[in-house]
N, C-alpha and C positions, 0 to 999 in steps of 0.2 A: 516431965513431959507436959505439954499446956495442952487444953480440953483443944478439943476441935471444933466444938460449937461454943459458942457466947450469949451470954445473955444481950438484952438489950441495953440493960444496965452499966455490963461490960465494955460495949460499946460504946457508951455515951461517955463514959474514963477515960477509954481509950482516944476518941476523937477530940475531950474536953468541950464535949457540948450538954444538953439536957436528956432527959430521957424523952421529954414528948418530941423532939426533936427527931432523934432515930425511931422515935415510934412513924411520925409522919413521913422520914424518907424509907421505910420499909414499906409502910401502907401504897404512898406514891409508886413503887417497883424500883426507885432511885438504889436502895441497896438492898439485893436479894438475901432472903430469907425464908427458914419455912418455919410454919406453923406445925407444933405436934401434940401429944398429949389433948385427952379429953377437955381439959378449958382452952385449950389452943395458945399454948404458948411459944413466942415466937422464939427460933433461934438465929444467928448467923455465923454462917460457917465461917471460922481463922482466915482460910483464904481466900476469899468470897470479899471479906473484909481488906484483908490489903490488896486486891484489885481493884478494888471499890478508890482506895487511895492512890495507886499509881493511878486510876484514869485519872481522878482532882486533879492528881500535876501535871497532866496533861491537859485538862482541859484548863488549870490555870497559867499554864505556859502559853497557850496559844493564845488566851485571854490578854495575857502580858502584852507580847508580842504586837498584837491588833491595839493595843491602847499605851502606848509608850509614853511616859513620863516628858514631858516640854519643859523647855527651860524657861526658868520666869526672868524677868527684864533685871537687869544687875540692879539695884540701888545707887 
């Protein structure tokens, strides 16, 4: 069974970015999380996480969409 919270660390494998990275889109509110434990250590919840993801492809969809690829002049 996979834990239900993740580290930040976890996350940053998972996305294959850095850890200051998800540190900054957690601080941002960009991907919820909570803080617990006496030094405050962050977590993010499994699924918290992959909503976090279908939005991206959604908001890279629409991205797409709005900015469509042109064709360059033949050679």
């Amino acid at each position: 069974m996979e834990p239900r919270f993740l580290l930040l660390s976890d996350v940053a494998t998972e996305l294959n970015v850095s850890d200051s990275q998800v540190y900054h889109m957690v601080r941002s509110g960009e991907l919820p999380a909570i803080k617990i434990g006496g030094r405050g250590q962050w977590r993010v919840e499994r699924a918290r996480l992959e909503e976090y993801i279908q939005r991206k492809y959604a908001e890279t969809a629409e991205w797409v969409r709005g900015n469509p690829l042109t064709d360059r002049d033949p050679e």
